[in-house]
Structure formats: structure tokens, C-alpha cells
The first five atom37 places (N, CA, C, CB, O) and aatype in JSON, in Angstrom:
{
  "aatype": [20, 20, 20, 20, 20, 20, 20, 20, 20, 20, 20, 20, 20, 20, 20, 20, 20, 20, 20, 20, 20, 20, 20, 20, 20, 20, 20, 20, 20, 20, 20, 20, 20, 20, 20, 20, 20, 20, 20, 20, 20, 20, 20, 20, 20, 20, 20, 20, 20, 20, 20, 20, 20, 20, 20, 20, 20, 20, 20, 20, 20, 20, 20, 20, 20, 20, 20],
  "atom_mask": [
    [1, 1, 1, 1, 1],
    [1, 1, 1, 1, 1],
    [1, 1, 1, 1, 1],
    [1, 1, 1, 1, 1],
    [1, 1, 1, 1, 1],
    [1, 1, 1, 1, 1],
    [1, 1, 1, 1, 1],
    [1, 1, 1, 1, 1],
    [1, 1, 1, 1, 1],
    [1, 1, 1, 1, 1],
    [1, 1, 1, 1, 1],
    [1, 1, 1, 1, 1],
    [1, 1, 1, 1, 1],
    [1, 1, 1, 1, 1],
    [1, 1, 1, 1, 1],
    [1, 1, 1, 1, 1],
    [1, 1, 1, 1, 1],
    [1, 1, 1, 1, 1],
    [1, 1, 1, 1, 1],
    [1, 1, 1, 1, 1],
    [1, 1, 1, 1, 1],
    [1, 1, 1, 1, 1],
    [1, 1, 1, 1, 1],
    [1, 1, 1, 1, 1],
    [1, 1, 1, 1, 1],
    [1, 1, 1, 1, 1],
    [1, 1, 1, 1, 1],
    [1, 1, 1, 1, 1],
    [1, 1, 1, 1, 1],
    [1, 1, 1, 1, 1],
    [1, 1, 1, 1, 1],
    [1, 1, 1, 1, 1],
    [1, 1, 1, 1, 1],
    [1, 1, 1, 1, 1],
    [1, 1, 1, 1, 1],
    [1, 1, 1, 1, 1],
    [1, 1, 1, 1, 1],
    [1, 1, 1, 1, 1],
    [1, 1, 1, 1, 1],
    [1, 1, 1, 1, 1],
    [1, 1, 1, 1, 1],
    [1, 1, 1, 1, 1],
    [1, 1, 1, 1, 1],
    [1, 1, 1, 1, 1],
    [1, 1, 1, 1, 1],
    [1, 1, 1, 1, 1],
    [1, 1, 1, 1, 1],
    [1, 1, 1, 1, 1],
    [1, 1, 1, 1, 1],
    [1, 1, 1, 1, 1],
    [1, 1, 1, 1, 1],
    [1, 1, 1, 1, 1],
    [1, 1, 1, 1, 1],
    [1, 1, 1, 1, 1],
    [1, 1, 1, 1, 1],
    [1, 1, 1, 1, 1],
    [1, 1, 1, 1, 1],
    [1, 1, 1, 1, 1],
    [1, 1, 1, 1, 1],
    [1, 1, 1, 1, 1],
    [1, 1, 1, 1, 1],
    [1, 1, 1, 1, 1],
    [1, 1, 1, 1, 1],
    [1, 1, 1, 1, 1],
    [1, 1, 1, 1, 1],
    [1, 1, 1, 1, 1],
    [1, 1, 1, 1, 1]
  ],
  "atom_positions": [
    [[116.0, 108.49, 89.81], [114.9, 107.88, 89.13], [115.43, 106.6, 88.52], [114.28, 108.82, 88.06], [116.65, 106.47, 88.45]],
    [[114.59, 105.58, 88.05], [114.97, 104.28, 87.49], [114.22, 104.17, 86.49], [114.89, 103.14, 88.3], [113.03, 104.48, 86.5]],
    [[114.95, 103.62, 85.34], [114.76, 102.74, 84.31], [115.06, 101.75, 84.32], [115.1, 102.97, 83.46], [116.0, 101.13, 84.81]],
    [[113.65, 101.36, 83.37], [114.03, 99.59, 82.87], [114.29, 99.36, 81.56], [112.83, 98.51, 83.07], [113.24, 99.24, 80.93]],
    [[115.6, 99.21, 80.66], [115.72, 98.61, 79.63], [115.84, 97.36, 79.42], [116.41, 99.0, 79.21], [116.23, 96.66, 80.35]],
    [[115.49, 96.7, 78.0], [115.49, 95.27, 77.72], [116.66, 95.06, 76.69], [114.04, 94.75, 77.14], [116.9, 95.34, 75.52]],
    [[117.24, 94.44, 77.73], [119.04, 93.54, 77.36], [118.27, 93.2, 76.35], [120.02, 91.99, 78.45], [117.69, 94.03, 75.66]],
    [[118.18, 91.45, 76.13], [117.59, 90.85, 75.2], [115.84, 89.97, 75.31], [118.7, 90.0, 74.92], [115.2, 89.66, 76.31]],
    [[115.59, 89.85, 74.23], [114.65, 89.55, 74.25], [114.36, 87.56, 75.58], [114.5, 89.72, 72.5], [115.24, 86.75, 75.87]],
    [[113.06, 87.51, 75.94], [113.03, 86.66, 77.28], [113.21, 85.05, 75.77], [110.91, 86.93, 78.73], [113.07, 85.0, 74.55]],
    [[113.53, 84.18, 76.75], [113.46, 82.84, 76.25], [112.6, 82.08, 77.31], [114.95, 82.21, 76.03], [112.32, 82.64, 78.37]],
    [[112.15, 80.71, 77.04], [111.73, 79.83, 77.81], [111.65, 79.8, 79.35], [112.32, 79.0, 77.46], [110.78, 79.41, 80.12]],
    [[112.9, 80.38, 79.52], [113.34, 80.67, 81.21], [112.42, 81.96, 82.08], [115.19, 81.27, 81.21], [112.22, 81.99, 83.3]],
    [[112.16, 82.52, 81.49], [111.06, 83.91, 81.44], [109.4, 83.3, 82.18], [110.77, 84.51, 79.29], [108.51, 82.87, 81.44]],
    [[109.28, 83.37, 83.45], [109.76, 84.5, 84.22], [110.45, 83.91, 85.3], [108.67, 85.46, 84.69], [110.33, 84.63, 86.28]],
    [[111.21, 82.8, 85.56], [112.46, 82.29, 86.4], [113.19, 83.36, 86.29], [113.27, 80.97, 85.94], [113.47, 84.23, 87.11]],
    [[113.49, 83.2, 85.16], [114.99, 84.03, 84.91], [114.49, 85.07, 84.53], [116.15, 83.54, 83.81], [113.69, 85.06, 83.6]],
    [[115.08, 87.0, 85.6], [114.2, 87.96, 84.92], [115.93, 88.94, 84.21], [112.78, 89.02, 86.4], [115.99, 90.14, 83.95]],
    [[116.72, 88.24, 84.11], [117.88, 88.59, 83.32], [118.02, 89.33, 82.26], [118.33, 87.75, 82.97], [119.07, 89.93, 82.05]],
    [[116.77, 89.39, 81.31], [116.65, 90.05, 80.6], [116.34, 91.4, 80.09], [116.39, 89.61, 80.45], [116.07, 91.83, 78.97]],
    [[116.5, 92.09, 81.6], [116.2, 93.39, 81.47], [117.39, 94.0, 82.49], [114.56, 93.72, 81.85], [117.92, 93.27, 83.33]],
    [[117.78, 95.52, 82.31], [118.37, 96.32, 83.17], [117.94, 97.56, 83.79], [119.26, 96.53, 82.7], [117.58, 98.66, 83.37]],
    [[118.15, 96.88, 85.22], [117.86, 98.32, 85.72], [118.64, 99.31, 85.94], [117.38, 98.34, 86.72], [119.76, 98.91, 86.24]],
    [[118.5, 100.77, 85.92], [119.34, 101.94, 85.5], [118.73, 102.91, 86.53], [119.21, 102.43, 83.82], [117.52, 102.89, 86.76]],
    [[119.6, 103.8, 87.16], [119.37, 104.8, 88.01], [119.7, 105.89, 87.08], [120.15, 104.74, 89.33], [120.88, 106.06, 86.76]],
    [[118.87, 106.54, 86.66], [119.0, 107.99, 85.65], [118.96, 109.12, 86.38], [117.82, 108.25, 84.56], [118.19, 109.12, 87.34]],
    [[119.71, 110.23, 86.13], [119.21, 111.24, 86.67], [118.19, 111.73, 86.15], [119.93, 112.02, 86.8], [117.84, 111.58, 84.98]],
    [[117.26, 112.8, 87.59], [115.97, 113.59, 87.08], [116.01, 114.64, 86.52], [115.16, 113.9, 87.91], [116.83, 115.4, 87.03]],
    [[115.33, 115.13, 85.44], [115.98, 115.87, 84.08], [115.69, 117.46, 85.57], [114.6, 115.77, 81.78], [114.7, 117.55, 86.29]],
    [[116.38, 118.0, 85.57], [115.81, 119.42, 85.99], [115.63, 120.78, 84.96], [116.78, 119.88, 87.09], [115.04, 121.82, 85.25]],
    [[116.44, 120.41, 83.46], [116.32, 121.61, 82.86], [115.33, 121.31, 81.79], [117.64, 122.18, 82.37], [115.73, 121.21, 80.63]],
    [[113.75, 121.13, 82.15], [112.93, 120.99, 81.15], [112.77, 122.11, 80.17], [111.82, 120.67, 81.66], [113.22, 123.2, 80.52]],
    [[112.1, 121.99, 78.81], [112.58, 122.53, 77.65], [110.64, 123.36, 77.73], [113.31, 121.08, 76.1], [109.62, 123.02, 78.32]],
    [[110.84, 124.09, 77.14], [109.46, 124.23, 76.76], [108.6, 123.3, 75.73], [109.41, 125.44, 76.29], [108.92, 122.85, 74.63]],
    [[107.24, 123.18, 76.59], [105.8, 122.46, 75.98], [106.83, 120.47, 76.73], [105.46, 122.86, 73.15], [106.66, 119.37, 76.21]],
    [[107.68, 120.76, 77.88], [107.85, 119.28, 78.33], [107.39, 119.4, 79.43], [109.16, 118.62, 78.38], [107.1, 120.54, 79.76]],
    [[107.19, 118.46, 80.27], [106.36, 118.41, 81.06], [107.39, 116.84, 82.22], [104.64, 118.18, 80.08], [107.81, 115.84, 81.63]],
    [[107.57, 117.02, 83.72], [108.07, 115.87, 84.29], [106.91, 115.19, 85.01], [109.24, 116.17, 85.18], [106.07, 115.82, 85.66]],
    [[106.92, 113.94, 84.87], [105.53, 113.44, 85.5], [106.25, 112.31, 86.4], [104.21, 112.77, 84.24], [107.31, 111.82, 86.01]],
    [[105.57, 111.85, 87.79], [105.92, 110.85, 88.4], [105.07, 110.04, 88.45], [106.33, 111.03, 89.38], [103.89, 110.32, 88.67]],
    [[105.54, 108.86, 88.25], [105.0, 107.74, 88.19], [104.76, 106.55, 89.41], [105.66, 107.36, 87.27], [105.72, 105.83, 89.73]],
    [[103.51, 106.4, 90.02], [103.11, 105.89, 90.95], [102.74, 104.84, 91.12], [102.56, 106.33, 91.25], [102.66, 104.43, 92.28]],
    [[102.2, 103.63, 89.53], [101.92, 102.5, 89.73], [101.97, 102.46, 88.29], [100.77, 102.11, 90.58], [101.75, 103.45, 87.6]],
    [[102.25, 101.39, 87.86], [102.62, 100.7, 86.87], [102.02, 99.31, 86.36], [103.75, 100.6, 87.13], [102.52, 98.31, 86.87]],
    [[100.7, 99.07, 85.14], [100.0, 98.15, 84.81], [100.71, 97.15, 84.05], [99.0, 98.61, 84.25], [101.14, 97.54, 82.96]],
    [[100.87, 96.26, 84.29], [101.28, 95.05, 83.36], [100.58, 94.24, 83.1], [102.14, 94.36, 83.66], [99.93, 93.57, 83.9]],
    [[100.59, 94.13, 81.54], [99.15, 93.69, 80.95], [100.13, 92.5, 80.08], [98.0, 95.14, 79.84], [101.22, 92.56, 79.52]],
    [[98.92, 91.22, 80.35], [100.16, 89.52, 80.03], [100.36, 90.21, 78.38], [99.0, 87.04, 80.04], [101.52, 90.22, 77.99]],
    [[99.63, 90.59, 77.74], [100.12, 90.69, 76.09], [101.82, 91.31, 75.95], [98.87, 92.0, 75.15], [102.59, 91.13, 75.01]],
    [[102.03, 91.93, 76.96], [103.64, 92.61, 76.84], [104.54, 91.33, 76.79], [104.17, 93.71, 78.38], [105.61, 91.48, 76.2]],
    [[104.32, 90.27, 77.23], [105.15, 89.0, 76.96], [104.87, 88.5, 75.28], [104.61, 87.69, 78.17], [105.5, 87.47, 75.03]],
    [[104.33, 88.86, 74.47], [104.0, 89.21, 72.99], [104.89, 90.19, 72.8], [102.51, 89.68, 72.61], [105.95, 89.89, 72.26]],
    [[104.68, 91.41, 73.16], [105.35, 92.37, 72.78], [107.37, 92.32, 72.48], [104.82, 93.26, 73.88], [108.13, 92.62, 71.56]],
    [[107.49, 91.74, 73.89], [108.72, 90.78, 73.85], [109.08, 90.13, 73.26], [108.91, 90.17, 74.41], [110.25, 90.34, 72.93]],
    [[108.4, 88.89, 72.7], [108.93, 87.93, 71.93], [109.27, 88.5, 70.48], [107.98, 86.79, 71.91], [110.24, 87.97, 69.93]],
    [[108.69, 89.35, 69.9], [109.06, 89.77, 68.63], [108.12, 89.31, 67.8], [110.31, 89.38, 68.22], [108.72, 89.03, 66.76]],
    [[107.01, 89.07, 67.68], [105.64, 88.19, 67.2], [105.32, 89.63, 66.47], [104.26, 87.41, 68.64], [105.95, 90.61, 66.84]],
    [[104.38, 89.74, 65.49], [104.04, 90.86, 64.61], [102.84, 90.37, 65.33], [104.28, 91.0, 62.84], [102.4, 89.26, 65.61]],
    [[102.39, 91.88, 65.56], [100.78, 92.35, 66.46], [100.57, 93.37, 65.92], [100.66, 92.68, 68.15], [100.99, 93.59, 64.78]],
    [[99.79, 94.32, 66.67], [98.96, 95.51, 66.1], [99.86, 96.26, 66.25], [97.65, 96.0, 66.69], [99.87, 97.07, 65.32]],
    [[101.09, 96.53, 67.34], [101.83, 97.37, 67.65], [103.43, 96.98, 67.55], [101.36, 97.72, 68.84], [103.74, 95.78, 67.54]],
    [[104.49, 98.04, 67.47], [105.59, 97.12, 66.79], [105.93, 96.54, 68.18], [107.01, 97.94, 65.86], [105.28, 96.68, 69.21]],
    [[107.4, 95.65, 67.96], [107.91, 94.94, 68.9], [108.49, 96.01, 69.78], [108.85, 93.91, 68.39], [108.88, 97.03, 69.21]],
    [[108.6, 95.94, 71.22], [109.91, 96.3, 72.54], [111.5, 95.74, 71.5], [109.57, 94.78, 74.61], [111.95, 94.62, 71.23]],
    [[111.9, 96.98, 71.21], [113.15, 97.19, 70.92], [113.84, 96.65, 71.88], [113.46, 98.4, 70.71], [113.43, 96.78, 73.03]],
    [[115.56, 95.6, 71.46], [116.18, 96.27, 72.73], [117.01, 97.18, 72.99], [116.66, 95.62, 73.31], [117.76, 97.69, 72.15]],
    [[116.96, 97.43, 73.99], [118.05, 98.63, 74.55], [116.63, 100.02, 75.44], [119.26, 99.59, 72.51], [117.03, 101.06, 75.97]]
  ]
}
């Protein structure tokens, strides 16, 4: 499975440069716990406000941490 974490936050160069994130091959959990649940994920919405979310701007919701 893959993850995407965010190295650091994007600068000016964004979206030339997509450097600012890492991708990660995780393993798939097999020993789920009770009341967890594994779900796969088939398509993925990207909505332009997440480039807000990024920059670190105070909105309704907190900022994308990184890491």
C-alpha cells in the first residue's frame, strides 16, 4: 500500500516542483483490532482549497501537518 506524507510545506515552485511530499510503500495492516475496519481506496478528490491547507493560512480547519 502507499502513502503520501508532506516533507515540507509547497513554495512558489508548487506545482513544478512536486518535492514536497513523500511517497512511502507501507505495509497492509493484517492484524486488525476490534471496531477497525481496512478500507481500499479507489479514487481520490482533490479539491484546489488543499493548496490553503498547505500553506499554513488559518481556515476553518487546522493546517496539513508535516510529516
Amino acid at each position: 500500500m502507499r502513502g503520501v506524507a508532506l516533507r515540507r510545506y509547497p513554495d512558489d515552485s508548487f506545482p513544478k516542483n512536486i518535492d514536497f511530499f513523500d511517497v512511502k510503500t507501507l505495509p497492509i495492516p493484517t492484524n486488525l483490532k476490534e471496531n477497525e475496519l481496512l478500507i481500499r481506496v479507489c479514487y481520490i478528490s482533490v479539491d484546489p482549497v488543499m493548496r490553503v491547507w498547505f500553506s499554513g493560512a488559518k481556515t476553518y480547519i487546522d493546517t496539513v501537518r508535516e510529516g
